[in-house]
Every structure is written in C-alpha cells, then in structure tokens.
C-alpha positions as CSV (number, residue, x, y, z in Angstrom):
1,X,0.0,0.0,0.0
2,X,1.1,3.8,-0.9
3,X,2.3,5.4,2.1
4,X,2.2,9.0,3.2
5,X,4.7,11.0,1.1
6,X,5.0,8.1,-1.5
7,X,2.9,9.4,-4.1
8,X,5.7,10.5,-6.2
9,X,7.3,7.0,-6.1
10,X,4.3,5.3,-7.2
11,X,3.5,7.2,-10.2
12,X,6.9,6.0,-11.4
13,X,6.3,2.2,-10.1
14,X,3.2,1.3,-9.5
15,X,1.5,-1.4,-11.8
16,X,-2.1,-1.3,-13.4
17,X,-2.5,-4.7,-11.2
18,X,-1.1,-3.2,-7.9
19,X,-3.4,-0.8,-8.4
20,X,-6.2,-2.7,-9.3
21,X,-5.8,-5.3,-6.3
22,X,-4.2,-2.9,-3.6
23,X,-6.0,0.4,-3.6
24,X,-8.8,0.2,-6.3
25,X,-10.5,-3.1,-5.0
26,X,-10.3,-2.5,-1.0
27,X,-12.3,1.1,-1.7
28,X,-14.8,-0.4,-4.0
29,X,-15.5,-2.8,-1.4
30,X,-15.9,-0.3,0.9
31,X,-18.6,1.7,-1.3
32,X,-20.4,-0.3,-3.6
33,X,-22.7,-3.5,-3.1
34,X,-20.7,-6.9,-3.2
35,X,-22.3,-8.1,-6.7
36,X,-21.3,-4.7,-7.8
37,X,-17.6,-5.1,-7.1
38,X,-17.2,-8.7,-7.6
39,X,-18.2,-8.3,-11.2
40,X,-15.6,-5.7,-11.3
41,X,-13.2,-8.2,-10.2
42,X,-14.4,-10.5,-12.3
43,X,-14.3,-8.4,-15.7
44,X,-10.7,-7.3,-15.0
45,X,-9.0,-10.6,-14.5
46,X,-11.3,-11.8,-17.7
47,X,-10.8,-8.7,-19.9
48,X,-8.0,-6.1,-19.0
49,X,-5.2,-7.7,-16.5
50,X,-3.8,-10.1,-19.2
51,X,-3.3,-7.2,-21.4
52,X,-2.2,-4.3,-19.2
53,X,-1.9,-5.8,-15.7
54,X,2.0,-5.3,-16.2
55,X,2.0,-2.1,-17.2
56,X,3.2,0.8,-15.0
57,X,0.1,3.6,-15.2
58,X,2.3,5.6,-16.8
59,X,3.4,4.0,-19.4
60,X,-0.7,3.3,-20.5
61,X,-1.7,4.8,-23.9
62,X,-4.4,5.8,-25.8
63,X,-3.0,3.2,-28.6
64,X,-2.3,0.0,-25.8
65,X,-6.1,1.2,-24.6
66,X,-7.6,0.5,-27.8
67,X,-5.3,-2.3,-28.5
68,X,-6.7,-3.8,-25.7
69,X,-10.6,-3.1,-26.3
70,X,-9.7,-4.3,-30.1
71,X,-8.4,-8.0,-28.9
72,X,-11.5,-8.5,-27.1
73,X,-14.2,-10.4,-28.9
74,X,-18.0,-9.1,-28.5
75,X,-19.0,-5.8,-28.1
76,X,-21.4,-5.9,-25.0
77,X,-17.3,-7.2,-23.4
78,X,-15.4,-4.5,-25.5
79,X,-17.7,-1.9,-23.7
80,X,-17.6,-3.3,-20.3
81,X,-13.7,-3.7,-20.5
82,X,-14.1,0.1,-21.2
83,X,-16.2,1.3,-19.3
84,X,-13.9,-0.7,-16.1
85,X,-10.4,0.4,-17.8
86,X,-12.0,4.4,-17.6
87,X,-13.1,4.4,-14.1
88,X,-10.5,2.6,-12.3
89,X,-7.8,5.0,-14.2
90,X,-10.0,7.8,-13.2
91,X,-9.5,7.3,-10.1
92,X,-5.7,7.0,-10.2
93,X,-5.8,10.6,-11.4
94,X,-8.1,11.1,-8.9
95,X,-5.6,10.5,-6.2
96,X,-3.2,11.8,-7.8
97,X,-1.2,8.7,-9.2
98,X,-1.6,9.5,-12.8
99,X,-1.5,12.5,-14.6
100,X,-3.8,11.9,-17.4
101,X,-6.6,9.0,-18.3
102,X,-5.8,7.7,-21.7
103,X,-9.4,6.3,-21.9
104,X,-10.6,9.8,-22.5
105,X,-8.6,10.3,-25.6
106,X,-10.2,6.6,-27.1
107,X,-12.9,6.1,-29.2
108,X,-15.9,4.7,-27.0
109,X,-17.0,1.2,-27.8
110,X,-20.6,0.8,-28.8
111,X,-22.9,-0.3,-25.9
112,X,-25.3,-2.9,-27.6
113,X,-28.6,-1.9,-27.5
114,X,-30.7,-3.8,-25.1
115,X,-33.7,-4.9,-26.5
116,X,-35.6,-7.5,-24.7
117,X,-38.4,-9.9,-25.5
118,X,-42.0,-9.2,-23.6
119,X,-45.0,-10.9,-23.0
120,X,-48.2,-9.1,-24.4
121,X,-51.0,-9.1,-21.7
122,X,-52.3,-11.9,-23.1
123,X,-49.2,-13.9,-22.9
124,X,-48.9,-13.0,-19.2
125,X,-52.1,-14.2,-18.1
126,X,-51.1,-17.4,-19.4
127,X,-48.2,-17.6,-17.5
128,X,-50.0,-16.4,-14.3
129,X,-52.6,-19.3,-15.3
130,X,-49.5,-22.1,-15.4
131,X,-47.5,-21.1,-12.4
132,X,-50.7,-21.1,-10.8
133,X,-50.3,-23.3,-7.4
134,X,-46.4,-23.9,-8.2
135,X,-43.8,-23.0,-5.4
136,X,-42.7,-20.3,-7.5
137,X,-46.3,-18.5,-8.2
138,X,-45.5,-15.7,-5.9
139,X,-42.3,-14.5,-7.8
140,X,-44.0,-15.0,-11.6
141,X,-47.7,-12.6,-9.8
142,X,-45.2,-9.8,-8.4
143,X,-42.8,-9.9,-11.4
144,X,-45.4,-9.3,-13.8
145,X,-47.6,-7.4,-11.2
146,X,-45.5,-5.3,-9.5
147,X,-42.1,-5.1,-12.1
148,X,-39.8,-6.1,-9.4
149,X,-36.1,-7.0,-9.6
150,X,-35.2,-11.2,-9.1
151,X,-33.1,-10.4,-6.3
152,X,-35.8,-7.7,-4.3
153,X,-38.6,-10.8,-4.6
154,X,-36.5,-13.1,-3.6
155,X,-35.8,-11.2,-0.7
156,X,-39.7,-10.5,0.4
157,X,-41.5,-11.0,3.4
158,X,-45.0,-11.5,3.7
159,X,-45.1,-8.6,6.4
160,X,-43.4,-6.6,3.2
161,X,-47.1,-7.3,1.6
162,X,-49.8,-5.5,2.9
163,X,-53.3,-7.0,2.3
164,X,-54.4,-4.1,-0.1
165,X,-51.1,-4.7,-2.5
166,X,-48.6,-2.6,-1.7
167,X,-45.2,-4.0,-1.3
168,X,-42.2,-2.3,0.6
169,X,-38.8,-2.9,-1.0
170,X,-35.9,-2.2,0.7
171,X,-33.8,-5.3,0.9
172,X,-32.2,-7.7,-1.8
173,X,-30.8,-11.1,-2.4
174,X,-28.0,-11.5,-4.9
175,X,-26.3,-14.3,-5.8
176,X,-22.0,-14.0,-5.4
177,X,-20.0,-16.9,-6.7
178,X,-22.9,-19.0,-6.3
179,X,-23.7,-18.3,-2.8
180,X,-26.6,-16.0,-2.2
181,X,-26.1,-12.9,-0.2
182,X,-28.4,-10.1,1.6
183,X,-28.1,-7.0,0.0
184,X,-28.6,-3.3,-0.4
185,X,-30.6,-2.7,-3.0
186,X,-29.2,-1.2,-6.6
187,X,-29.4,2.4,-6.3
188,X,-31.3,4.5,-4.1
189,X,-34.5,4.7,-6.1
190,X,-34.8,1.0,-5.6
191,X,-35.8,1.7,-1.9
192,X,-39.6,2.3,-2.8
193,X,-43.2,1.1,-2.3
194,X,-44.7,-0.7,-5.1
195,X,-48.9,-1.0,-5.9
196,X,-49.8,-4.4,-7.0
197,X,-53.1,-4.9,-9.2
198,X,-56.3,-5.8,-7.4
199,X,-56.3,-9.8,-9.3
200,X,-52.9,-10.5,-8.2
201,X,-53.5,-8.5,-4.5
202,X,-56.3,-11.1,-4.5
203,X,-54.2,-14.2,-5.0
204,X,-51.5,-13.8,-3.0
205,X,-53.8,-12.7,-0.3
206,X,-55.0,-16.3,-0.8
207,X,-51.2,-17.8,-0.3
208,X,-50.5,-15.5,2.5
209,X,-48.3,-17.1,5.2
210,X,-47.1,-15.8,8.6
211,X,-45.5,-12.1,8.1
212,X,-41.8,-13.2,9.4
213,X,-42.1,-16.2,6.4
214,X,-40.3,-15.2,3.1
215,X,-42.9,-15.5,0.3
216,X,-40.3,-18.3,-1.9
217,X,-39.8,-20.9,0.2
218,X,-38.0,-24.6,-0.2
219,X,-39.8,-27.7,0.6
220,X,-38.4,-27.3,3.9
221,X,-38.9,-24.2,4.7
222,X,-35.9,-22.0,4.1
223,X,-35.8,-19.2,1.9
224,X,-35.1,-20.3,-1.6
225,X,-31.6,-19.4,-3.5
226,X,-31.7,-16.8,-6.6
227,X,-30.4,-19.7,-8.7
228,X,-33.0,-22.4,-7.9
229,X,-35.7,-19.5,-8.8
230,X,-34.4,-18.9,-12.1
231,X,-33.7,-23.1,-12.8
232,X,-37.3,-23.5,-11.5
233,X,-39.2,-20.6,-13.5
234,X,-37.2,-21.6,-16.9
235,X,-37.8,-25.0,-16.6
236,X,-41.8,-24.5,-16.2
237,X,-41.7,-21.9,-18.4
238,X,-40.6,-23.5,-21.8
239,X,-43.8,-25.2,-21.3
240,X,-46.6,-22.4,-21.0
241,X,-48.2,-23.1,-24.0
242,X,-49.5,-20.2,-26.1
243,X,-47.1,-18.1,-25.3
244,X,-43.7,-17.7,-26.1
245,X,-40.9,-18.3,-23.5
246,X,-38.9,-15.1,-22.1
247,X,-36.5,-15.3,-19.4
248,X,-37.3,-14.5,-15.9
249,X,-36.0,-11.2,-16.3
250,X,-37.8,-10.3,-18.4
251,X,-41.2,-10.5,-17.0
252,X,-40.2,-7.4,-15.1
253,X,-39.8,-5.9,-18.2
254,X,-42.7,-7.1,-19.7
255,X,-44.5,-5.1,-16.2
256,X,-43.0,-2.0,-17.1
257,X,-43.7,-2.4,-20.9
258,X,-47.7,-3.0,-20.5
259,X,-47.5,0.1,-17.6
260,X,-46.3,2.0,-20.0
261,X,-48.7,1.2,-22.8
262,X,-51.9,1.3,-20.5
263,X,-51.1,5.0,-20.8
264,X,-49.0,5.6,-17.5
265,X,-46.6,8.3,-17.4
266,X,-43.1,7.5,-18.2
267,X,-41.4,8.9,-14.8
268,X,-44.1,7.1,-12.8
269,X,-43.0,4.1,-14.7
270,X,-39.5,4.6,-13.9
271,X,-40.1,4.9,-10.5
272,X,-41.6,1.9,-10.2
273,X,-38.9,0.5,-11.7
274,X,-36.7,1.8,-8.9
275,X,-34.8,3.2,-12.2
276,X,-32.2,6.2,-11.3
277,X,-33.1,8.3,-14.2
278,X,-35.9,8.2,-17.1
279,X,-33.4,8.0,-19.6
280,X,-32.8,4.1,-18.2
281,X,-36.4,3.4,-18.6
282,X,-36.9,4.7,-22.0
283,X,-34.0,3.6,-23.5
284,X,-32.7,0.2,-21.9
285,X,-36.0,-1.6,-20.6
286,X,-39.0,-0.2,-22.2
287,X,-40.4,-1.2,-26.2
288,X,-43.7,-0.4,-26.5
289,X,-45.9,-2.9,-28.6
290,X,-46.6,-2.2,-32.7
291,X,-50.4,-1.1,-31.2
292,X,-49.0,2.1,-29.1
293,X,-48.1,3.0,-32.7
294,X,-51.3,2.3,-34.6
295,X,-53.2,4.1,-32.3
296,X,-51.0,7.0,-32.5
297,X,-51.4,6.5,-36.0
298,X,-55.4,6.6,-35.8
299,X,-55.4,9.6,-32.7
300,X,-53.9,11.4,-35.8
301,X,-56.3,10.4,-38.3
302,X,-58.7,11.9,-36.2
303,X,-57.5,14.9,-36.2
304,X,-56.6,15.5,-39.5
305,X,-59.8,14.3,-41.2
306,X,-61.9,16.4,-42.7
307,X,-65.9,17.1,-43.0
C-alpha cells in the first residue's frame, strides 16, 4: 500500500494490477454492493489484467487502450472492458497517481442496445394461469404485477405485503460466486413502495403465510436461493403453451412495458422500476408494442380528417 509521502514513487512504479488489487479493490468494497464489485473483479481478470496488468500507469496509452478493447471479442465485453479500464484510471488521477486517463482520448465502444423480449397481456395471463399453485407462483404474480427486480422478490416478506397490495422494498438477495447474499438494493430509487393490481393482490392474499415467512420458500422451509428460482421458472416456463418463453428477467420488463402502454406516465413508470433516471427506462427496458403506434397512427387520423 502507498504510504504517506509516497505518491511521487508510485506514479513511477506502481503497476495497473497493484493498483487494481491494492487500492482500487479495497475502496470499491468499501462503497459499492458486493455483486457490484465482484463483477468488477471479475471483468478485470477476464478482460484487462492479461493485457495491461503489467503495465506501470504511466506507461498506458491511448493506442495500448484501444489495442486492448480491439483483442477483445463481443461488443457488449469491449464496452464493459471500457467502461472498467476508464473508471479505475480515473480514479488514479483522482488520487493523484496518474497524470492523465488515456481512456478519454479513445474512441468509446458501442454499448449494444438492449432490447428484450416481452409478454403481451395476453401472454402473461397465461403464465400467471401455469404457475398457478407452483412454489414459485408468488415471484411470476409480483414480477409481472408489481415489475420487481429477481433479487428484491427473492428477498420479500410476507409482512413486506400489505393485504391491499402494496409491497415495501428495501432489501435484496443477490447471488455471489454461487452463494446467495443479503443486499442493499441497486441504487437508491430501488428503496420504494410498489402498488400491486387488485387480481394479483387477491391471489396472494389467498397464499398469505405468517408475516416473518419469506414469500419463496423450499420444501423445507428456508428461503429459496436466486439460482433455484431462475432453474425453477425456466424449466416450467418453456412449457406455458401459447405463449412464447422469455427469461425470468424479463417478465419485469414485460410489467413495465404494459404500464407503459396502459397509458401511465413514463417517470411514474421509472419509479416503479426503482430506475435512477428516465433516460434508463426509456432507452434500456421499455419497447412499447406495434399497437402504441397504430393508435397513435389513428389519434392522428382523427384529427386530420376532414368534413
């Protein structure tokens, strides 16, 4: 570790890795949820280290940057290896141990967009119909009912449930290295009360347990692990017939999509969403349905007819 008075001597020594490992790491731990920061581990030894881990700061370019994003193979990894390589050089200059961030003077890599596949409303009550009575039910009724993240259902309550619908989220359950682990939530819109509709209110009314129990239980009673949700859901869910199969994921999105099209304002949406800005919510997670446009179409035929 830098000592006081050493800054001088690191900026001429000190590798992207001792960085990384020594003084990046330990302060990310410090701030950020433990999902958060493992995949930050994670994505440097996969996608940077290997390339620049060697290199003193000062001696990383603009050219060995983009080297590096160039050997990588997939977009979606050329932008996160980015995206990591920018802010953990950032803060280097931020304490002083570099002089300049090369990333700034490098092309950014495209972000893919994100595009996933809904349910129409149709599709979802079919789903709600098959789950119907399975151990999972509650997770599918407040995905699709309520928009909320895997890791905030899994981490429910039923004393997080009033009787009327509403559900207070303020806790989550992540999964680390295959181990599941209590966490903050995501950001801090994600701390938020969530209305349920009055159908799905009614039914898990009907499975209501005692308040301390978690609403996804085993067979023996403990709370069930993010990763036997998801094996659970897709393996019932490839057979929902009549409607196509989406991941588990995305029935959150598919909440937020038919929101949206049943005419509710964007920011309410995105606050539902627990979503830090709009901008996430309209350009990441929502794609409203070919009929939002046809009846935009027709609102303007309306209009513009004449007598």
């Amino acid at each position: 570790l830098i000592q006081l008075g050493d800054t001088a001597k690191a900026k001429e020594s000190l590798t992207l890795d001792a960085f990384f490992n020594n003084l990046y790491l330990p302060d990310a731990k410090k701030r950020l949820r433990k999902t958060t920061w493992f995949n930050y581990d994670r994505h440097y030894i996969m996608l940077v280290k290997n390339h620049l881990g060697q290199r003193h700061l000062k001696e990383i370019t603009p050219y060995m940057v983009t080297r590096t994003i160039n050997a990588i193979d997939g977009q979606a990894k050329k932008f996160e290896a980015f995206k990591l390589l920018r802010q953990v050089l950032n803060k280097a200059v931020k304490w002083d141990l570099l002089d300049d961030n090369p990333c700034n003077r490098v092309d950014v890599p495209k972000k893919p967009a994100y595009r996933p596949n809904v349910l129409t409303a149709k599709e979802a009550a079919l789903y709600i119909k098959h789950f119907r009575g399975s151990k999972i039910e509650p997770a599918v009724l407040i995905a699709i009912g309520g928009g909320l993240r895997r890791s905030e259902i899994i981490a429910l309550n039923w004393s997080d449930i009033t009787e009327d619908g509403a559900i207070t989220i303020d806790d989550a359950i992540t999964t680390v290295n295959g181990s599941p682990h209590h966490d903050r939530t995501k950001t801090e819109f994600s701390n938020r009360v969530v209305h349920l509709p009055a159908s799905i209110t009614k039914r898990l009314n009907e499975l209501r347990k005692g308040a301390n129990e978690p609403i996804l239980v085993e067979d023996i009673g403990t709370r069930m692990n993010p990763d036997r949700v998801s094996h659970f859901y897709s393996e019932q869910a490839h057979k929902v017939k009549g409607a196509k199969y989406v991941p588990l994921k995305n029935l959150r999105h598919t909440s937020l999509t038919l929101a949206l099209e049943g005419g509710t304002d964007l920011l309410a949406v995105s606050r539902r969403a627990g979503h830090s800005n709009v901008s996430i919510t309209s350009a990441y997670y929502l794609r409203p349905h070919e009929s939002i446009d046809i009846a935009a179409a027709s609102s303007l035929d309306s209009m513009l007819e004449s007598d």
